[in-house]
Each structure stands twice: as C-alpha cells, then as structure tokens.
N, C-alpha and C positions, 0 to 999 in steps of 0.2 A: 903300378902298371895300369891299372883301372883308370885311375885320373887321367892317365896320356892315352889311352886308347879311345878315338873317336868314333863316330857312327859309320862316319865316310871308310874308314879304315877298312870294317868289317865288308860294307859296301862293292869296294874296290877288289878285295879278297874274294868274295863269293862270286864274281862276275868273271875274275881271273881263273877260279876254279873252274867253271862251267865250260870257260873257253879254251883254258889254255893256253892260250894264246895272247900275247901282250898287245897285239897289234888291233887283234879283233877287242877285246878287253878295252881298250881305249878308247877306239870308236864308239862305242855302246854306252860308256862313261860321259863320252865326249870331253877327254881330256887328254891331254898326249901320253905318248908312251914313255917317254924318259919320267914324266911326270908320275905316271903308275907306279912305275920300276920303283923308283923314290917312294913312294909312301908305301908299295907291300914290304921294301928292304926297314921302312922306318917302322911298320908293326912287328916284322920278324924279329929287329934291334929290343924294342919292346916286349917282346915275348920270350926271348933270348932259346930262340928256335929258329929255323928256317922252316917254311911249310912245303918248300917246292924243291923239286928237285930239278938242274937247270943243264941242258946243253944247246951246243949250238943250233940243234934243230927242233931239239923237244921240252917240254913246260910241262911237268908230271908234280901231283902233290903225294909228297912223302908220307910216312904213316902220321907225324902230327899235324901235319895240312888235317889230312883225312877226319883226326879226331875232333883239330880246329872247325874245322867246317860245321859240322855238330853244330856246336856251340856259339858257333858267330850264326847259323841258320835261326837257330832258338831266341839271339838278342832280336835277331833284326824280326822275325815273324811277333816278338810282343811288342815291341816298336811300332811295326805297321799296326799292328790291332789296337791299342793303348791308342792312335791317331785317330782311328778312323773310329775310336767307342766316343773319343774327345770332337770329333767332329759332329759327330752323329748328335751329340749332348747338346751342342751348339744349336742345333738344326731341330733341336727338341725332339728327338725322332728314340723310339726306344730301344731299338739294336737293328745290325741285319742279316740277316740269315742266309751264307753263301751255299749255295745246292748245285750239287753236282749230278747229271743224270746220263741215262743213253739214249741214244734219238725216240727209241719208243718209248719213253716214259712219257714223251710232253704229246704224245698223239692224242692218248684216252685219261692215261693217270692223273699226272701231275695241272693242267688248268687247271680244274676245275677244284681242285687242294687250295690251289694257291690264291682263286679267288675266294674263297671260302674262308681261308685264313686271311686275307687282305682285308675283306669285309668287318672281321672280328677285331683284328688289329692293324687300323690304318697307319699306325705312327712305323709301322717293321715295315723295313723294305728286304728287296729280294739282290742276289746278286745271283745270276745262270750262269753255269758253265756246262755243256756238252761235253762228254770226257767219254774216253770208254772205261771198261772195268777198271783195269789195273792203275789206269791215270788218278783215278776218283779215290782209290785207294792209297797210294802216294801221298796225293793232297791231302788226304784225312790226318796217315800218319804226320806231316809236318804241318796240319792244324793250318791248311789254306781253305779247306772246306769244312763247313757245320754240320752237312749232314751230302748223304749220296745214295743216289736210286740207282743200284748195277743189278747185273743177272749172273749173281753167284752168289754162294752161302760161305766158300772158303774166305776168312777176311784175316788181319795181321793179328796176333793177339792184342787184347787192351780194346779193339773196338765191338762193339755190338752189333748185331744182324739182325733184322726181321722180314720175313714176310708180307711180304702190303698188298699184292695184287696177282691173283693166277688168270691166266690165259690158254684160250686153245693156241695151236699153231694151225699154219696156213701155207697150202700148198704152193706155189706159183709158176705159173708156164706163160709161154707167149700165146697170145690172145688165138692163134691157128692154130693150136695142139693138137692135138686127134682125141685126146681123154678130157671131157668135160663133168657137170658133177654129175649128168644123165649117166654117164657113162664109167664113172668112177665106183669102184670096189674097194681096193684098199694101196697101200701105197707099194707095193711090191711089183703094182702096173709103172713104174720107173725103175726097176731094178737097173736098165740098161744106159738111164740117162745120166749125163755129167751134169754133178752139181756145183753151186754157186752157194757155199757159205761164210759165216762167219769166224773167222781164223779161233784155232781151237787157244792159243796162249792169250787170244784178246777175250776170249768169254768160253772158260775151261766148258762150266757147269752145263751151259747152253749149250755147247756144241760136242758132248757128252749124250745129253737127251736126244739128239737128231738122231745120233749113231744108234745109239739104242734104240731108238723108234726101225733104225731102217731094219738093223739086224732082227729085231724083235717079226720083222715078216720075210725074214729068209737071206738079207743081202749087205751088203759094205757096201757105203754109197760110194762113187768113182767121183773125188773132187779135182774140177778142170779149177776154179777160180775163188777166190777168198777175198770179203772185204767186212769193213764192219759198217757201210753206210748203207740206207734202205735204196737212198734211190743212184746209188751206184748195183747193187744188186739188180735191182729194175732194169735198168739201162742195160745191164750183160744179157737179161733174161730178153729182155725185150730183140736184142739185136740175133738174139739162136742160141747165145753162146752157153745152155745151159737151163734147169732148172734151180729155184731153190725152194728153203724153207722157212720161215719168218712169222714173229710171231701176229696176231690175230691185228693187235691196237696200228701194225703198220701197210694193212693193207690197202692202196691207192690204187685202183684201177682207171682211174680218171684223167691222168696225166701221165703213162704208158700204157704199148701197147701188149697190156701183159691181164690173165686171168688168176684168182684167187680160187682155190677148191680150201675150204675150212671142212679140218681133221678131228671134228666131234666128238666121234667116238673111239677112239684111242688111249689107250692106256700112260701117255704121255701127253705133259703141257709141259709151259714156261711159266717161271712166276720172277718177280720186281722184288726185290730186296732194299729195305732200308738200311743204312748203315751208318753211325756215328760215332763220336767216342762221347763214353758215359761221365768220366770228369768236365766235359764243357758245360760250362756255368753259365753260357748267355740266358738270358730269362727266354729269348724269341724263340729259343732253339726248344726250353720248357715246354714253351705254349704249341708251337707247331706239332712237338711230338703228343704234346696231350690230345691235337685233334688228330692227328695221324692215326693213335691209337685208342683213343676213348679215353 
C-alpha cells in the first residue's frame, strides 16, 4: 500500500477535504474533476476504505476520511519541512523560524527581538504571519508555526506558554470627547458608553481583563461592536460609533481622529505570551528562545 500511495494522492485528498467540493477541489489543483474523482477513488482502492461519504448534492468525509486526514496532514506537513530544511541547506542558511503574532506584538515587542536575533544570527531567516489567538494555536498544533506571540495563557496540552511582555491598557475616544486626561478619574466616567472590543472567543483572556476592569468600578460595559484589528477599532471609534479599550504598544493617534487616556494606575493590564511546542528541534527555534528568555 505504501509503495502505490503517492504525495499527489494525499495532496488531492486534503484539498478535497477542505472543500468538499469536487469542482472547487479541482480548480485549486488545477486539474479536472473526472480527473480528481479518479485518483481520490484510486487512494480509497488502495486503502480499501472510502473516506467520503457521497450524494448527489453533498461530499462529507466519513469517520476514516476524518482519521485519514490526520495522517495524510502529518505526511505532507514533514514533506513540506524536510523541503524547505533541504532548501534552506542549499542556500547555506541555518533554519527558519516561522512566528506567528497579533497585530500588537510587531508595534513595541517583536522588531526590535527580531533585529537583535538577526544580528546574532544572520544565516536564520524569518517567516511572519499575523494570526489571531486561536489561528496561531492551530498552526502550532499541526507544526505550521515555531513559535507564536498571542494574549492568552489557556494553550492545547503538549505546548508551552510564557510570559514575555506586560502592558498598561489604554483608553480610546474620539478626539471631541468631553473626558480628557485633565479631566479623567477613573473609568466608571463611561459606564454609559458603547464599547468597541475585541470578540471575547478571539482573545478569551483579554477580553476577560476589560470586563473585569469595568466591573471592578461598578458596571458591565454595553458592547455596540467587536473586531480584532487595531485600526478597524480606530476607524468605529473615530466615526462616534463607540469607545474602546487596547492595549498600550497600539496606540496611534496620528493617523485618526481619536484620543488615548493610558490606565496607569489600575489594578489590571495586558501581557504577550510566548507559546511553542517543546519537542521542536530546529536549533533557530534554540537560539531564539535562548534570547527570548536569557
């Protein structure tokens, strides 16, 4: 079975999963659809399974699709890496280190890391990806990312968390507000405004701390709008529709029309977590975390 089982096989399989769909599946392949149909029926022959379950309107993967899948993700993810360590070898280059973060990491955190570590080892490259939580953690588990800077401590078992960086948070209103920092107390002066946060399933932890923060001076904020991008927040706060809360490394007042009041003295922040799994053996991933962490 092994012998006859090719790359393209597993290929065609996991892109069929994804979709569902034979039609869209084909395009994406760029090969026809009778032609698909044909090679997932010639691995299922070879498997002596079916992985789909087929009607005339619906492409569903049965329970050993489901398990297949697994396992064809596993070949093809050391396939891809085995290429690109054998490329990298070619290129004399000594690994790369794919990081995954959320938009505020690269405001304050991460440059200034990354030149740091670049400097020390010219031959690592980098590979960024902007993800939010739950996405970076995904990657993690099927080992598309080395390492990922999110804001949260809950992670899958088998991977590791750290701490890397705490932050104040930061008020934000439109630049006409009535409440400036002249005139700021504490934040219970918006018990009555509609907020503009970060969706609580995209960043539990963080958006956990705000509620606490509000309640902690008397009130449950009233959320009108939810996003995870900084300057999609701006942009709502800027137009009326709303204050929010964010952390310290994303404040731009430069490029909206919007005010920052920083929450100093409160008994809540934000902080950046590292996150990896500890069997990855790249050496880059070694060295990064050695200066990450001393």
């Amino acid at each position: 079975m092994t012998n006859q089982i090719e790359f393209r096989h597993l290929e065609y399989f996991l892109t069929l999963s994804q979709t569902l769909h034979y039609g869209k599946a084909a395009e994406r392949l760029f090969i026809s659809q009778s032609a698909l149909s044909q090679q997932i029926q010639r691995l299922e022959h070879l498997l002596g399974q079916p992985l789909f379950d087929r009607t005339n309107r619906r492409v569903e993967l049965n329970q050993a699709g489901q398990l297949f899948k697994q396992v064809a993700q596993q070949v093809t993810n050391q396939m891809h890496g085995s290429l690109e360590n054998w490329r990298l070898a070619l290129e004399e280059i000594e690994g790369m280190i794919r990081i995954g973060f959320v938009g505020s990491a690269m405001q304050e955190f991460l440059p200034p890391l990354i030149k740091d570590f670049s400097e020390k080892y010219p031959k690592t490259k980098f590979s960024l990806d902007e993800m939010n939580n739950q996405l970076q953690l995904q990657a993690l588990e099927a080992e598309r990312l080395d390492i990922g800077f999110v804001r949260s401590n809950e992670v899958p078992v088998g991977l590791n968390c750290k701490a890397v960086y705490t932050e104040n948070l930061c008020v934000v209103l439109p630049e006409n507000h009535g409440i400036s920092d002249a005139t700021f107390k504490d934040i219970s002066q918006f018990s009555n405004e509609n907020f503009i946060l970060f969706p609580n399933q995209q960043s539990q932890m963080y958006y956990q701390q705000i509620i606490k923060l509000c309640q902690h001076y008397g009130f449950s904020p009233s959320i009108s709008h939810r996003s995870i991008h900084g300057p999609t927040i701006f942009k709502l706060v800027e137009s009326g529709m709303g204050i929010s809360i964010v952390p310290k490394s994303l404040m731009d007042n430069k490029n909206y029309g919007i005010r920052f009041i920083e929450l100093a003295d409160v008994p809540f922040n934000t902080s950046l977590f590292a996150v990896w799994n500890p069997e990855n053996s790249k050496n880059g991933l070694k060295h990064f975390l050695q200066l990450l962490f001393g």
